[in-house]
C-alpha positions as CSV (number, residue, x, y, z in Angstrom):
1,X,71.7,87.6,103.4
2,X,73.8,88.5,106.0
3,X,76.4,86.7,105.1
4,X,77.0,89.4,102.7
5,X,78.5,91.8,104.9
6,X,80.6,89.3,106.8
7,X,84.3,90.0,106.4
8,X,86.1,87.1,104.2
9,X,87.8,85.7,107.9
10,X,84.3,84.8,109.0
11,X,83.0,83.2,106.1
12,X,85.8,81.3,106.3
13,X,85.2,80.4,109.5
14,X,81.8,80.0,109.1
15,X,82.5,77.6,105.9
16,X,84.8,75.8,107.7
17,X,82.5,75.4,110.7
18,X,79.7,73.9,107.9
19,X,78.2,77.0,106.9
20,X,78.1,75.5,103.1
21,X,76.4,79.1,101.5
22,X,79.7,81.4,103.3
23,X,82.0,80.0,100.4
24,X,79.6,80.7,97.3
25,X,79.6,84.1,98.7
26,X,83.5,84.4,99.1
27,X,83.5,83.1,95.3
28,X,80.9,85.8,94.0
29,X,82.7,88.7,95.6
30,X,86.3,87.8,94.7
31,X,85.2,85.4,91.3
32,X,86.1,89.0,88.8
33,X,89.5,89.8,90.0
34,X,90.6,86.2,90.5
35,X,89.3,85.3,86.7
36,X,90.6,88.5,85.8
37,X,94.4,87.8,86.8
38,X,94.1,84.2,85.7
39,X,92.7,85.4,82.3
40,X,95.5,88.3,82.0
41,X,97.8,85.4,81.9
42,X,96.5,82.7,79.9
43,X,94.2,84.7,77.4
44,X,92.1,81.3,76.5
45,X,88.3,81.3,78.2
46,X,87.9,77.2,78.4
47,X,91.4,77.4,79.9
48,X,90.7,80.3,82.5
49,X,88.1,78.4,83.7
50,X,89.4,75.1,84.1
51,X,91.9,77.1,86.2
52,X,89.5,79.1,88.2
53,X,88.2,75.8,89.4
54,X,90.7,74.7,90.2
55,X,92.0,77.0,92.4
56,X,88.3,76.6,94.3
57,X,88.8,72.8,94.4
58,X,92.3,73.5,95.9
59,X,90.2,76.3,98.3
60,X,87.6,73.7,99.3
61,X,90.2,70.7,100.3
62,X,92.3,72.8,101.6
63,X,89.3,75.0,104.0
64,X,87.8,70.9,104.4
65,X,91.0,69.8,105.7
66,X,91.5,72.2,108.2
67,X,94.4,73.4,107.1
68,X,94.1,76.6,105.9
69,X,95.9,79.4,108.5
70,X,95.8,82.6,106.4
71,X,93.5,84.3,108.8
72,X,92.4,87.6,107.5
73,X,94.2,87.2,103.8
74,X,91.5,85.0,102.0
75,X,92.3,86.8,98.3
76,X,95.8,86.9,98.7
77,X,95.8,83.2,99.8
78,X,93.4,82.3,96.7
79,X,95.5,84.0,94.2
80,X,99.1,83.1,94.9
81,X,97.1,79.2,94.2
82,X,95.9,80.5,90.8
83,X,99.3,81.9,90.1
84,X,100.5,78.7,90.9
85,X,97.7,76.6,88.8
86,X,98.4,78.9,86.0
87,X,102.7,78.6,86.2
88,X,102.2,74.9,86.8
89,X,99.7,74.8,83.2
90,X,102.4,76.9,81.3
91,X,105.5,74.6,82.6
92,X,103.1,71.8,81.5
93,X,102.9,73.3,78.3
94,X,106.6,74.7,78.5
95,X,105.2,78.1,77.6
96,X,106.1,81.1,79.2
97,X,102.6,83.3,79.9
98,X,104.0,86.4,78.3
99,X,105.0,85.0,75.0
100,X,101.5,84.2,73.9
101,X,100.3,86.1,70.5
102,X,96.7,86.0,71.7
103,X,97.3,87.7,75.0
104,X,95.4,90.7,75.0
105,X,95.0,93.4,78.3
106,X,92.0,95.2,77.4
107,X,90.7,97.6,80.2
108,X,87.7,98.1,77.8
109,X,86.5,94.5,78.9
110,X,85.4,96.4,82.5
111,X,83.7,99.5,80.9
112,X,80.5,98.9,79.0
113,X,78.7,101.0,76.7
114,X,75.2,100.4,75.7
115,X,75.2,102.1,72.0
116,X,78.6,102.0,70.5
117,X,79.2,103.5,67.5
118,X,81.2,102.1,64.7
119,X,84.1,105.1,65.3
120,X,83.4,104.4,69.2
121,X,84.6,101.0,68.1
122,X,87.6,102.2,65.7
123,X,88.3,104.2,68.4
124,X,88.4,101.5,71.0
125,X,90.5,99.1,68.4
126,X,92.8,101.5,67.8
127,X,93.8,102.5,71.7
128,X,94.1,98.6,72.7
129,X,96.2,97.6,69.6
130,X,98.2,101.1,70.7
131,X,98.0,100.4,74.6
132,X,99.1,96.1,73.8
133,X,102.0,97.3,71.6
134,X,103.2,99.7,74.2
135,X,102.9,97.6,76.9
136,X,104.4,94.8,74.5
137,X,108.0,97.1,75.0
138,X,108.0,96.4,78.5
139,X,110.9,93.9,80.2
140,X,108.6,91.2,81.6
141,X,108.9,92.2,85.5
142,X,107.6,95.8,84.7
143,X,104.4,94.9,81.9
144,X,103.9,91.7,85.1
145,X,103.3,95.0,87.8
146,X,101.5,97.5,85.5
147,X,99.0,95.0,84.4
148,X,98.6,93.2,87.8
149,X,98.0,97.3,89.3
150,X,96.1,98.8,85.9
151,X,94.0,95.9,84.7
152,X,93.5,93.4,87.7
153,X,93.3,96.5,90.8
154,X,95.4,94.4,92.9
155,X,97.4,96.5,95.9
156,X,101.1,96.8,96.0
157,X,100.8,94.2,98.7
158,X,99.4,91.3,96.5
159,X,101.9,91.8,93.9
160,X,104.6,91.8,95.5
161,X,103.1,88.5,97.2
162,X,102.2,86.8,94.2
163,X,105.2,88.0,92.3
164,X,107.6,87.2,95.3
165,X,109.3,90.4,95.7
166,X,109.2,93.2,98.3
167,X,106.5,95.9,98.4
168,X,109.2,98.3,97.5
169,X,110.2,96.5,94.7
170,X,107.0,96.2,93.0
171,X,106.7,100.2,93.3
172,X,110.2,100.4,91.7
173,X,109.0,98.2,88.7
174,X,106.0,99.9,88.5
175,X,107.5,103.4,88.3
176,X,109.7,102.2,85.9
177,X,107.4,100.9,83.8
178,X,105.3,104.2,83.7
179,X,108.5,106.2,82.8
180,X,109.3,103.6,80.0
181,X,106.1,103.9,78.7
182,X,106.2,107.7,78.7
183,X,109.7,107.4,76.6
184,X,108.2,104.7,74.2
185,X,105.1,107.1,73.8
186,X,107.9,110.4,73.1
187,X,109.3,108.1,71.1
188,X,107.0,107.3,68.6
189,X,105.9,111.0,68.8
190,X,101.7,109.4,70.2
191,X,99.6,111.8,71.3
192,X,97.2,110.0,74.1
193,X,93.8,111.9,74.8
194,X,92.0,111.3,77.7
């Protein structure tokens, strides 16, 4: 149990050191946003979590080998080797990720509702085929930044590791893709509700 509160550098540390139970607890607190951003990308379950493990078999031989030196930057580490996984599957597949028809960013996956109705559910349809077709107008480098932000709550700091650029750069594509979207929605004359 109190391995719970341990920051991720010391479960590390205590994995590495043969504490087997530190890394099953680094998975379960990070296992939602990592399968999160690997699913954003490749919008296939069986794939997703072929991926997801393995990024943790690359984790485990890479923590068993002694050569991991990110101290203090465990989920950045373990994402930039799902972002590789996953470009490595698509050049595989010669596939780009953001080309796929069956890609779908659904923010209603994370909010649950015990009773919907059948115009909750209309409703719901409706605002993700709207939301998907908005974000669909994007460029690539601004829809990459406002999903990795919106859908997968990563910082400013991750994406612009895992995308390669600065910290000021993913700002810049991320305001931009706000303001687009706000001239795509003025556009097509949509009235959003919150």
């Amino acid at each position: 149990m109190a391995n719970l509160v341990l920051p991720d550098a010391v479960l590390v540390k205590n994995y590495i050191n043969g504490d087997e139970s530190a890394l099953s607890v680094l998975i379960t607190r990070h296992q939602s946003k990592i399968y999160g951003f690997i699913y954003s990308k490749v919008a296939d379950r069986d794939l997703s979590d072929d991926i997801f493990q393995d990024t943790f078999i690359k984790v485990i031989k890479t923590l068993k080998t002694k050569s991991y030196n990110e101290e203090g930057k465990f989920l950045p580490w373990v994402m930039r080797i799902a972002h590789n996984l996953t470009v490595d599957h698509f050049r595989k597949a010669k596939k780009m990720p953001f080309q796929r028809e069956t890609e779908e960013y659904s923010i209603f996956n994370y909010m649950s509702d015990n009773a919907p109705t059948i115009e909750t559910k209309l409703i719901t349809e409706q605002v993700e085929s709207d939301l998907t077709r908005l974000l669909d107008e994007l460029p690539h480098d601004q829809k990459e930044v406002l999903v990795m932000r919106m859908y997968q709550d990563l910082s400013f700091k991750e994406i612009a590791d895992l995308t390669g650029v600065s910290i000021n750069t993913a700002l810049g594509r991320m305001r931009y893709a706000l303001l687009n979207l706000r001239k795509i929605i003025e556009k097509n004359q949509m009235i959003l509700t919150n």
